[in-house]
C-alpha positions in Angstrom: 30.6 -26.5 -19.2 32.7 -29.7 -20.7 35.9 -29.4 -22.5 36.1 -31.7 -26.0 38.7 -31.9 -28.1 39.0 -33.9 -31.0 42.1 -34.6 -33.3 42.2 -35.7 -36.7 44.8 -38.2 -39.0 44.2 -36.6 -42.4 45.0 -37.6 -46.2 47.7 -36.2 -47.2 45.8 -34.8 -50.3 43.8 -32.8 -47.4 46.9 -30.8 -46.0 46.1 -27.8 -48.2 42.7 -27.4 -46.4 44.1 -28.4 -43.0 46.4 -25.2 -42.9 42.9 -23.4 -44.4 40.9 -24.8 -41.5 43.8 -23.7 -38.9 43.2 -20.0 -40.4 39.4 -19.8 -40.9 38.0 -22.5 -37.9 38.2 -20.2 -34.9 36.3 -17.7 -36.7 33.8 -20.1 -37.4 33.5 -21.7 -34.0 32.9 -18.6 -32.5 29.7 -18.2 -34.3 28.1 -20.9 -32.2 26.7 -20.6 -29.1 27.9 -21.5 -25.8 31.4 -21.3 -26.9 33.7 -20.1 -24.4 37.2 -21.0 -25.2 38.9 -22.7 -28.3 42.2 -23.5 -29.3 43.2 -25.0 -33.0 46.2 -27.5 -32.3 48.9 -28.7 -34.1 50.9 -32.1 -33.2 53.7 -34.3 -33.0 55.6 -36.8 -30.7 56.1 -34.2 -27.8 59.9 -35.3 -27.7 62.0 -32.3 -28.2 59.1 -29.8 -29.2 61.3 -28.6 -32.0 59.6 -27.9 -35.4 61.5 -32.0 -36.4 58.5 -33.4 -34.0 55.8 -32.1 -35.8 52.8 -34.3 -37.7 51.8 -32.8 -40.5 48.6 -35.3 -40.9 47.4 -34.9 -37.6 45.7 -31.5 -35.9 43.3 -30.8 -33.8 40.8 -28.3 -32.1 39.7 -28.1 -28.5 36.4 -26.3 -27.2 35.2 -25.9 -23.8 31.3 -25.5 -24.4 27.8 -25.9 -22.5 26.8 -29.2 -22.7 23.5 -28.3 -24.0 25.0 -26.8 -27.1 27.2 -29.4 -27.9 24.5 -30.6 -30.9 25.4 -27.5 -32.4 29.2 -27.9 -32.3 28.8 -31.7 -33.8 26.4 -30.2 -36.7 28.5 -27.4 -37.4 30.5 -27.0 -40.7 34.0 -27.0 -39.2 33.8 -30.4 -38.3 32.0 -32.0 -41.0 35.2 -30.1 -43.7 37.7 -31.9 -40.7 35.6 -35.0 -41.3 36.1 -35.3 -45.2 39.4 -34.8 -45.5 40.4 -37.4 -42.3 41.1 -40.9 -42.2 39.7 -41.0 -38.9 38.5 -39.3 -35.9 39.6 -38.9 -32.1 37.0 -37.5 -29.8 37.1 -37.1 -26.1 35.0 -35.3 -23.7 35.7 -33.9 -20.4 35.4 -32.4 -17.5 38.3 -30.5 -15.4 39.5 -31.6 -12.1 41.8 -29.0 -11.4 43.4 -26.3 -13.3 46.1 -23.8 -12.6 47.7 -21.3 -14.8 46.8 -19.3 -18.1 46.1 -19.9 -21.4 46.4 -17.0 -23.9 45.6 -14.8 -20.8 42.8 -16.9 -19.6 41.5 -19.4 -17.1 39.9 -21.2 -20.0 38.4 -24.4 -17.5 35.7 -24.1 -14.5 36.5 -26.7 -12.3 33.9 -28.6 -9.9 34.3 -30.4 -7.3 33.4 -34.3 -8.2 34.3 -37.7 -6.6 36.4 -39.4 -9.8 38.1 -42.6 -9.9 38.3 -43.5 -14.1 41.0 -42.2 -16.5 42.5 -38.9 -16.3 43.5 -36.8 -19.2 46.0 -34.3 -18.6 47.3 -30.9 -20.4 50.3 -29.0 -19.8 50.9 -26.3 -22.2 53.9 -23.0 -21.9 54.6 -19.9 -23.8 58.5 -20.6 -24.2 60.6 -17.1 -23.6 61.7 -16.8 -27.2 65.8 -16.2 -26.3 65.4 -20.0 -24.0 63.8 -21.6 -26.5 67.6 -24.0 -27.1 67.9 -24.1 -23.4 64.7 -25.3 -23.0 64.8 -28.1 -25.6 68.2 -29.2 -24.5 66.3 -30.0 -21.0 63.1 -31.6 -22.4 64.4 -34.8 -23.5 64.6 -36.8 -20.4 61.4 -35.9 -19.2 59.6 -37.2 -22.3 61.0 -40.5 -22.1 60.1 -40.5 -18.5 56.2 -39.9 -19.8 56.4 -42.3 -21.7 57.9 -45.1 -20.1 55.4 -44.2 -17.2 53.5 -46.8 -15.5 49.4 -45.7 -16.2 50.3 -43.8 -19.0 47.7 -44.9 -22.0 48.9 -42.4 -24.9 50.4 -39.1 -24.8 51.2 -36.2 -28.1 52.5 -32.8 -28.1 50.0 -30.1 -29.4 51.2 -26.7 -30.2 49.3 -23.5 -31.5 53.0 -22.8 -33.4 55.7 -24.4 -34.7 58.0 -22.8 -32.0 57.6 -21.2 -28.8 53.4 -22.6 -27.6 54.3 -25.9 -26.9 52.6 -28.4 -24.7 51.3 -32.2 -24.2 47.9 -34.1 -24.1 48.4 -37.6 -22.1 45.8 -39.9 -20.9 46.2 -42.0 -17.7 44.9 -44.8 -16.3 44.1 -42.5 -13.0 45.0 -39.7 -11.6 47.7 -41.5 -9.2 49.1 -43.3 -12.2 49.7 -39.6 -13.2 50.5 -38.2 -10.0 53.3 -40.7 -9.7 55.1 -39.2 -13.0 54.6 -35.4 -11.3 55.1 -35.3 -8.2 57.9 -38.7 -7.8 59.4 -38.8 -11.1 62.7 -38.0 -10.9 63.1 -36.1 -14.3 60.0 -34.4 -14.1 60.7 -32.9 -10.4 64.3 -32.1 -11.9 62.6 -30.4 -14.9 60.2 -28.0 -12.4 63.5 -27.1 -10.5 65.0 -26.3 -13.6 61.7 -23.9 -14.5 61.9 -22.1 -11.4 65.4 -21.5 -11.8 65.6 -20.6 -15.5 62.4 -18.7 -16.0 61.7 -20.6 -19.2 58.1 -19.9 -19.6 56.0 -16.8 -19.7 52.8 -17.7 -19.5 52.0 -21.9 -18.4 49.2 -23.9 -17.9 48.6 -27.6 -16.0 45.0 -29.4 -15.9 43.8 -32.2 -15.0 40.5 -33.7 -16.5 37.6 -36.4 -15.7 37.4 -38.9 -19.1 33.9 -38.4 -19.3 33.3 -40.4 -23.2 35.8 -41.1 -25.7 35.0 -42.0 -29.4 38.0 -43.5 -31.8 41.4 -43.8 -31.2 44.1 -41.1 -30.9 46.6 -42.3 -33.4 
């Protein structure tokens, strides 16, 4: 299995069938085979994840597949409506390195042991108790401009399945110590996981870490 998520920059005259795609695509992606998990993503800086970061001309999906029937996925008529309306295309492929957590009630990535030393991509995603959701975003701020003044860090969005309350980020790194460093010796972030376990913010999170395996384009 391999994890690939693309993201799209749209036209702006193709916004109308970017909110159709976000209610008809997982519907049509589970018709092909080999499918195990998908998520349609929304995006945005990943600053305060309030509804004022959101990007309107960027979305995305992300599929964790068999590698054999990834043909099928590239073929498939999802992606070629995503193509026509976009000014370009992000693709990345990979594989997980480690993975703890749930999403939407699942452990959506096998991980296997491998020996990796390239880039790591990284997603952290929460289902935000809906009476902390102002608590929660009155903490987020120094911890995402820690990410991003990290050393290693190569790019980093927020995704989100809503506008509030399924929030999360997508960051790649140079290497899994560059990203390491922010987690576990970052001072804002190991203040942030204090204040999780203390406030109870989430109800359901997910953290994983993932092997670069291709990329095509550039996130933008």
């Amino acid at each position: 299995m391999v994890t690939v998520v693309y993201f799209w920059r749209i036209r702006k005259i193709g916004l109308p069938i970017a909110i159709l795609n976000m209610a008809t695509n997982k519907m049509m992606l589970k018709r092909i085979a080999g499918i195990s998990f998908i998520k349609l993503l929304g995006t945005g800086k990943g600053e305060t994840f309030t509804p004022k970061d959101a990007d309107q001309f960027r979305w995305g999906i992300l599929v964790t597949i068999k590698q054999d029937d990834l043909d099928r996925l590239e073929q498939s008529l999802v992606l070629q409506i995503w193509r026509k309306i976009s000014l370009n295309e992000y693709r990345i492929m990979l594989k997980p390195v480690s993975s703890h957590g749930y999403w939407s009630g699942k452990q959506p990535f096998e991980v296997e042991k491998f020996e990796w030393s390239g880039k790591i991509a990284a997603i952290t995603r929460a289902r935000i108790v809906w009476r902390k959701n102002f608590q929660f975003w009155r903490a987020v701020p120094p911890v995402t401009l820690s990410l991003h003044q990290s050393p290693g860090l190569l790019s980093a969005i927020g995704i989100g399945e809503a506008p509030i309350g399924l929030q999360g980020t997508f960051s790649i790194w140079e290497s899994g110590a560059a990203l390491r460093e922010f987690a576990y010796k970052g001072n804002a972030h190991i203040e942030a996981i204090k204040a999780t376990e203390t406030n109870k913010w989430y109800s359901e999170e997910l953290f994983a870490r993932f092997a670069v395996i291709s990329e095509q384009g550039v996130l933008r």
